[in-house]
Each structure stands twice: as structure tokens, then as C-alpha cells.
N, C-alpha and C positions, 0 to 999 in steps of 0.2 A: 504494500500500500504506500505512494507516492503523494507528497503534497505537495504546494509551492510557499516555500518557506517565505517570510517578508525579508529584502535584504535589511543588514544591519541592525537587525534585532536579534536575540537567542528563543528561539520556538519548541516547544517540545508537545507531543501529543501521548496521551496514554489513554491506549484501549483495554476495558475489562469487560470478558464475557464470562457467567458466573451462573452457575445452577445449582440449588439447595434444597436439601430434602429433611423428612422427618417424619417419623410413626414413634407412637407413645401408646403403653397401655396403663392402665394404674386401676387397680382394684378391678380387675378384667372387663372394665372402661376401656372405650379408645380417647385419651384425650387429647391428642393432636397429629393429626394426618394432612401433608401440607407439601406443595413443590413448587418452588419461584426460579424463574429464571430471568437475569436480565442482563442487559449491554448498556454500556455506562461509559463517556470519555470526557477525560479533563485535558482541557488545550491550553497551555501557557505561556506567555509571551512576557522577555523580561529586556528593558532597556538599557540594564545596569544600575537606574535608580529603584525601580519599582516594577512588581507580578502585578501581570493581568491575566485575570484567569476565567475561564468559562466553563460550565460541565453541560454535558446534552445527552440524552438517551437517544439524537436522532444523527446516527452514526453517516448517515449520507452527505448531512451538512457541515461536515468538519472543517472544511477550507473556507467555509463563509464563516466561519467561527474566530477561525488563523484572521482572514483578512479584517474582519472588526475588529480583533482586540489591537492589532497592527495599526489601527487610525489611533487607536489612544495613546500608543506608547511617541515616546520622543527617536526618530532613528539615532542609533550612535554607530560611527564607522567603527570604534574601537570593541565594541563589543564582546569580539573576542579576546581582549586582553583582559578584562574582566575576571577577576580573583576569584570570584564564584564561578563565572561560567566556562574559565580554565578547569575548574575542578567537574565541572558537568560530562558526563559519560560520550563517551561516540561509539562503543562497541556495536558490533555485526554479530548477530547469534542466535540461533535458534536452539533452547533447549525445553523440548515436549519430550515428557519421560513417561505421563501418565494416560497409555492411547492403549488403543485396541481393547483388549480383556480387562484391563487395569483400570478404564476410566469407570468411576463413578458413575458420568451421567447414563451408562448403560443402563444400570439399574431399574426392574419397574417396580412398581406398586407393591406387586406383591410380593416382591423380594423382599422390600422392608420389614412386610409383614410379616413377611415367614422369621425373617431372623426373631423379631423381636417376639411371636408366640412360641417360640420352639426355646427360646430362654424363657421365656415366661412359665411355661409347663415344665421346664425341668429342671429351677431353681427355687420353685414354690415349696415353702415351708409349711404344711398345714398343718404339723401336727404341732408347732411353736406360737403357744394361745398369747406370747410376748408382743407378736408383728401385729400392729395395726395396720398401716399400709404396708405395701408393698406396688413397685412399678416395673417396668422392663423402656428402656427407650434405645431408638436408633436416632443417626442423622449425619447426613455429612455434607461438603461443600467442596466443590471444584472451581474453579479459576484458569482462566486462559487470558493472560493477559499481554500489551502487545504495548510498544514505548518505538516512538518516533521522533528524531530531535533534529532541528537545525543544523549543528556538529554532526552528523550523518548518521545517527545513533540508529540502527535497527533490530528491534532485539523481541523475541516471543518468547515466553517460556509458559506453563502451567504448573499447578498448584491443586492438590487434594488433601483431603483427609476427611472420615469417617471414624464413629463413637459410636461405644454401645455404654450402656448404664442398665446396672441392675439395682435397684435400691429398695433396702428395706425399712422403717418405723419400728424400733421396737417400744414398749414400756417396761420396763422395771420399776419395782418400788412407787410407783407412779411419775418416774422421771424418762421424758421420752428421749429419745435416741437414735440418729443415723449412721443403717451404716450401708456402705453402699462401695461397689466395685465399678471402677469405669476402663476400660480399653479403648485406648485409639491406635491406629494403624492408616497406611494408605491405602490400603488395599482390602476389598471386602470380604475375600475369602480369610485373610486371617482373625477375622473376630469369632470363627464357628468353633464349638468345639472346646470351648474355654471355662464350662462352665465350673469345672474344680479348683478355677482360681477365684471363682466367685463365693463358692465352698469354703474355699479358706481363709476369705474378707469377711466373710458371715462369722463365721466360728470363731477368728481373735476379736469382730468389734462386740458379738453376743456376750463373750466369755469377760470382756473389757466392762460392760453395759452392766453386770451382774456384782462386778468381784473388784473393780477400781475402788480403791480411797485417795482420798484428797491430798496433797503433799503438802510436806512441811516447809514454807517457801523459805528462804533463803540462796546462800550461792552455794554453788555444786558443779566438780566438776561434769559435763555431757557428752557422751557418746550422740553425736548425730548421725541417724541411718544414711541412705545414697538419698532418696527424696527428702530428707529434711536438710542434710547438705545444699541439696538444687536448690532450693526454695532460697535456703540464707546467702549463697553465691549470686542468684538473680537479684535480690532486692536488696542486699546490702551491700554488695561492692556493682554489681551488672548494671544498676541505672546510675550509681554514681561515675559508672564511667562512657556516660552519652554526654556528648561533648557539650552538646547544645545547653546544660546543665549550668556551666561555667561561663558563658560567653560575657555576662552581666556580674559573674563573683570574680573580684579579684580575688577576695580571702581566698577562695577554695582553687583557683588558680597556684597560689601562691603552696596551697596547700599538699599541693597533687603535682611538684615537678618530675617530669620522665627522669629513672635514675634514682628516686628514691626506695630505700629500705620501705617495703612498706607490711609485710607480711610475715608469718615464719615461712625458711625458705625451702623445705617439701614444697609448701603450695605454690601453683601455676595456673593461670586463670588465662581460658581460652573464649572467642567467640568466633563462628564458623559458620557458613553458609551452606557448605558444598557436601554435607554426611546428610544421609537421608533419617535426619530427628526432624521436628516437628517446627523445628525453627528453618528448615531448607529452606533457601535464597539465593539462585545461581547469581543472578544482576538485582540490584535493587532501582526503585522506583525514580532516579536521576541516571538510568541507565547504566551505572560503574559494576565492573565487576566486587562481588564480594570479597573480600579479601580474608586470611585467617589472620585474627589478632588477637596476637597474649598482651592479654591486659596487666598480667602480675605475671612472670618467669621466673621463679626460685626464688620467691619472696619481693622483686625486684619489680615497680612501676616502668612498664614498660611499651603501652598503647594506653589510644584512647579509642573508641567506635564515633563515626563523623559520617555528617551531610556534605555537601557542597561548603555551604557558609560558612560552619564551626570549622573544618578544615582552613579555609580561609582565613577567619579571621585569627585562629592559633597557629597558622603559619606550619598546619602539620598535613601530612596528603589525605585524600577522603579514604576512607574503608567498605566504601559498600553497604552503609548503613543506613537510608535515607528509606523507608517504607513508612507506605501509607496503607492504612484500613481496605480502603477501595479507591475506585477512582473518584467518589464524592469529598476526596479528603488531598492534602496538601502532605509530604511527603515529610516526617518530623525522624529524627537520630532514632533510633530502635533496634533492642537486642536480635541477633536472629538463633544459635542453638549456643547458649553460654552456660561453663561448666567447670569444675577442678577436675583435673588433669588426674592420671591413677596415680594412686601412690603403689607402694608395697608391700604395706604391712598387713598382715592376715590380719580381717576385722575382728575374731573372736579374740584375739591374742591382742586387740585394742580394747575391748572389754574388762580381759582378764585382767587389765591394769591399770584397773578402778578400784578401790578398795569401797568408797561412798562415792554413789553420783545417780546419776540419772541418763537414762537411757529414750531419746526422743524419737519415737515410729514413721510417725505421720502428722501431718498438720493441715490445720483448715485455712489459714491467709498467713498470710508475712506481708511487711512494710520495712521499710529500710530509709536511711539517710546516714547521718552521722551515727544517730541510735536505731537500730534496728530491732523489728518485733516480728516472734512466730508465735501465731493460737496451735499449739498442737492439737491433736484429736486424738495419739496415745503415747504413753510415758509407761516409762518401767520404771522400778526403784535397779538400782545395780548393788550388791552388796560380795564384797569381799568377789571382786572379779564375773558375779554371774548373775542373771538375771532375776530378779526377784514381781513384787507381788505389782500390777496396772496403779499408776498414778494419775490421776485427774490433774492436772495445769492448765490453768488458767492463762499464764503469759509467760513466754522467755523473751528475756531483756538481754542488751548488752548493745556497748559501743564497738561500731566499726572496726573503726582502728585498735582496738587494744584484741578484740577478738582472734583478728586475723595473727595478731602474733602470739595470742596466747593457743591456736591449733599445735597440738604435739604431736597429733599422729597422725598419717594420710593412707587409708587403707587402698588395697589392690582391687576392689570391687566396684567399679564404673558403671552405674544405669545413667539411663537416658529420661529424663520423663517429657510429658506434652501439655501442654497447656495454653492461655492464652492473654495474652499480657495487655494492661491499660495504662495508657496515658493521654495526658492532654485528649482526653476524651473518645480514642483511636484503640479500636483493639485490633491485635496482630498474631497469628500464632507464632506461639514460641518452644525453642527445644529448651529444658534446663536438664544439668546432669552434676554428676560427682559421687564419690564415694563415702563409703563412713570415714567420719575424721572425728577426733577426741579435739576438746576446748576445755583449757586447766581450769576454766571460772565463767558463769554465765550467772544473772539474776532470775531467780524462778519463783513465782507466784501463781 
């Protein structure tokens, strides 16, 4: 697809074609059965001072779009010397990985259905007078998305992924309780067949839901599993390090020079585009390719993840980080699969080298900045090396920076998890990963 760029402006077009599905049962209810499809493009045109920008679902009229926003802007011959728009992508590339048998939008109706009765029937608990509800859900979202720029940029790639959730309500004691198993993949034949891991979500959050007491807050040191890892890697060092963060801090400029001690140095902090986690991103949304960037190398501050601008204005190259939600949205710094790096230590043999502490499973949100916070959803007591009686926590506390050096131990066992990340209003998928790692001191309440 060909357009006629305005001379002496920077033009860019991004085409999204996008198809979403979803079946839901709940109390052998169907409560949402649903398929959208749509085509969406954002046209932008920049003069060096200032974006003009237009979105249209009527994809025929894109060059009338180009030429109007072109009457607004001021032409500049220099344009291409432009700080930002030097950092603006020109890559040629086609990468569609998700075709034939593999695509999503295959799928019909009934497929949804079946998946989601066929868990439904055979992770039903009836004889557990505990469950008040219980649901089963599918859903997934494909992307084909296409970027056109004045710098020559041509570049298509796609984008899937599918979820299934099985979720249960229990009561005990009269205090209710979720517990629930989710799987995502890109691929629809890997969700079948799983339901023994759903068997096994059931059975620690039941046994959790019955036999948890409350902890005695204080500080302790924690064993973090590989997902409670991910979670404190993404929100308390992963957004601190989107550049666009700092563009307006000096302090935290000042705070964060490339080169500094900033960690203990087992840990290494990656973000990565190109592993098929859920953060995959061959080109991002200014066209650049993705780059991998260690953000921490053996303790050692040593990237930042960047747009055009933040690159710019910190005088450091882009990364490949510039995605947006959709095309209704303006392209902001954002993680794509960021994660601690394997260590080597056998995690039981990290365990075993707790005498008191606490051992963190899983968790329901984390927040991060300076002071970062995870709500777990389960805790062990750890005593004299081994696992002891389910702990209720309400909140683990701790600062960034002291954290990351108080990590002593970085286990061999690297997951990967999925999920989907918010900011500035934009949500994006995201990969996060890491392994169990020990932390000599955390706050726990």
C-alpha cells in the first residue's frame, strides 16, 4: 500500500485490523457470547514543532486524510534532521507468524463453545457444598497491523493471543474466596487438555481458603516464587525504567546514571521483543526494530527502554519501545517481555536457607515506584528451611533500591508469565518472567 507523502513534513500511517472473541458460562449460564471485528488507522503528520493526527475507520480515504492534516502543518525543508524524527523507524519487513492453522480468526462459534463446556463438565466440583459460583471462560484477540512512514518505513506484522479461565467462589467460615486458574497461549490447541493444572489451583487455593492464619507483620526475610518475582521486576524496577518517566525529573535523572551500582550483582534485568512471551514485539509502533535491552547487567545500570522523543531528548538511541493500545491511541514508552535473567541456585536449596521468613506464591496487583507494593493471594510461613502452615498478607512493602541489593539469591528456574499492562490509560500485552530469588528484608503486613 502506497501513499503520496507531503514533501517536507514526516508522515506516518498505521493500519490495525483486529478481530475479538469471547464465550463465558457461569452457573451453567451463558453470560457473554460476543465477536467484533474492526479496521482502524491513525495518520500523523509532524512538522518538527507539532503532531497532527487523524484516526478513520474508512481505510479508502487515507490520502485525503495525509493531505488535510499537511494544510495544517508548517513545511520544514529540515525535517529530516529532526532529533525525533532521526530516531523515527524506516524499516522494510514483513513478519506474519500467526497464519494458516494458527490464526485465531479461524475459529467459529462453536469452537469457543466446545472448549469452554468441555472444561466446564470436567472441572465441576459438585460434590464441594464450599463453591458458590463457579464459571468457565474463553477469549482471544488477533491483530494485523501495518505502519507506513514518510522515511520509507514498510513494515506488517501480527499479533494473537487467547485465554481460558476457570474460576471458582468458595465460602468458608462465611468468608468468601477466589480461586481460579487462567492459561494463555497463542495458539488454540494448547489450552485443551489442561485441566489437572486447574486440579491443582483448586486444591492449594481450597486447602489455602480453609487452613490460612493471618501473619504476624513485621520484617522477614522472602523467598519470592518465579511469578511473584515477575510481578516485582515489572513494576518496580520495568516502569521505572521507560524513559519517558524522566524526561520532566531531573532528580530521578540524576538518580538513575548509566554505570551505576544499582543492584546485587547475580541480578540482570532484560526487556525483549523477539521470544514468543506475551510481551512479543518484532517492530514497535514508530516502526524501529525492537531491540534487547539489559536494563540492570550484574547489578550494573545499564539501559533505558525509549520512544523517539525520550531517546532524543536523553541523547541515548530508541529501543523499540514506542507501542500503543491500538490505532485509537498515540504511541507512549512500554514494556514488551521484561524479566530476571536465570540465576543458578537450586530454589529448594534457597528455601532451605531461611531459618524464619516467608515464602510469597502468588499475588493479586503490585505497584511500584520508589516504594513498591505486592497484595499476595498466598504466603507460607518458612521455618527452619521448609515450608510451613498458609499465611494471609495483606501487603508486602519495600523500597526499590534497597531491595534490589538486599536479593541474595537468584534461582535456576525461569517462567515466563502473561499478562497485560496499564498506563496512561493504554493497555498493552505484556510478557513478565524471572525466577525464585531470596530478599534478606521486606515489610509485611
Amino acid at each position: 500500500m502506497k501513499y503520496n507523502f507531503p514533501e517536507n513534513l514526516y508522515t506516518d500511517v498505521r493500519i490495525e485490523k483486529r478481530k475479538s472473541a469471547c464465550f463465558q458460562l457461569r452457573n451453567k449460564e451463558v453470560e457473554k457470547n460476543s465477536e467484533v471485528e474492526t479496521i482502524t488507522a491513525m495518520i500523523r503528520v509532524f512538522d518538527g514543532k507539532m503532531w497532527y493526527t487523524s484516526q478513520t475507520d474508512d481505510i479508502e480515504n487515507i490520502q485525503d486524510k495525509i493531505d488535510n492534516l499537511a494544510t495544517l502543518a508548517k513545511p520544514n525543508p529540515k525535517i529530516l534532521k529532526n532529533p525525533i524524527v532521526k530516531n523515527l523507524g524506516d524499516c522494510k519487513d514483513s513478519v506474519l507468524v500467526f497464519t494458516g492453522k494458527r490464526d485465531l480468526r479461524n475459529l467459529t462459534a462453536e469452537d469457543r463453545e466446545n472448549i469452554v463446556r468441555s472444561y466446564y463438565k470436567n472441572c465441576e466440583k459438585k460434590s464441594i457444598k464450599e463453591i458458590k459460583n463457579y464459571g468457565v471462560g474463553f477469549d482471544y484477540d488477533f491483530a494485523e497491523k501495518s505502519f507506513y512512514s514518510s522515511k520509507g518505513a514498510e513494515i506488517i506484522q501480527d499479533y494473537q493471543r487467547c485465554h481460558l479461565v476457570v474460576a471458582y467462589e468458595v465460602n468458608v467460615n462465611d468468608v468468601p474466596y477466589g480461586i481460579f486458574k487462567q492459561i494463555h497461549e497463542f495458539d488454540f490447541d494448547k489450552l485443551w487438555n489442561r485441566e489437572n493444572e486447574v486440579f491443582e489451583e483448586f486444591d492449594r487455593g481450597f486447602d489455602f481458603a480453609k487452613n490460612a492464619v493471618d501473619v504476624v507483620p513485621g520484617e522477614y526475610t522472602c523467598v519470592l516464587s518465579p511469578s511473584v518475582t515477575s510481578v516485582f521486576t515489572h513494576e518496580s524496577f520495568g516502569h521505572k525504567s521507560e524513559a519517558d518517566f524522566m524526561l520532566n525529573d531531573k532528580t530521578l535523572q540524576g538518580e538513575w546514571p548509566m554505570g551505576k551500582k544499582v543492584a546485587f550483582e547475580k541480578v540482570s534485568i532484560v526487556d525483549e521483543g523477539d521470544s514468543f512471551n506475551h510481551g512479543y514485539c518484532p517492530y514497535d509502533d514508530e516502526g524501529n526494530k525492537k531491540q534487547k535491552v539489559y536494563l540492570i547487567k550484574d547489578g550494573i545500570l545499564t539501559g533505558r527502554l525509549h520512544d523517539a522523543k525520550s531517546a532524543a531528548t536523553l541523547k541515548e538511541k530508541p529501543t523499540g519501545n514506542a507501542r500503543a493500545q491500538n490505532a485509537n491511541f498515540t504511541p507512549i514508552v512500554r514494556m514488551t517481555n521484561t524479566y530476571i535473567e536465570n540465576g543458578t541456585e537450586d530454589p529448594e536449596e534457597i528455601i532451605k536457607g531461611v531459618k524464619d521468613g516467608i515464602y510469597v506464591y502468588d499475588w493479586n496487583y503490585g505497584t511500584g515506584q520508589e516504594t513498591f507494593t505486592i497484595q499476595p493471594a498466598k504466603c507460607y510461613k518458612i521455618k527452619d528451611g521448609k515450608l510451613a502452615e498458609p499465611l494471609r498478607v495483606n501487603v508486602i512493602t519495600g523500597s526499590v533500591f534497597k531491595t534490589l541489593f538486599d536479593i541474595d539469591a537468584v534461582g535456576n528456574d525461569l517462567e515466563f508469565f502473561s499478562g497485560s499492562c496499564g498506563k496512561d490509560e493504554q493497555w498493552v500485552p505484556a510478557g513478565t518472567g524471572g525466577p525464585t530469588i531470596r530478599v534478606k528484608k521486606l515489610t509485611i503486613n
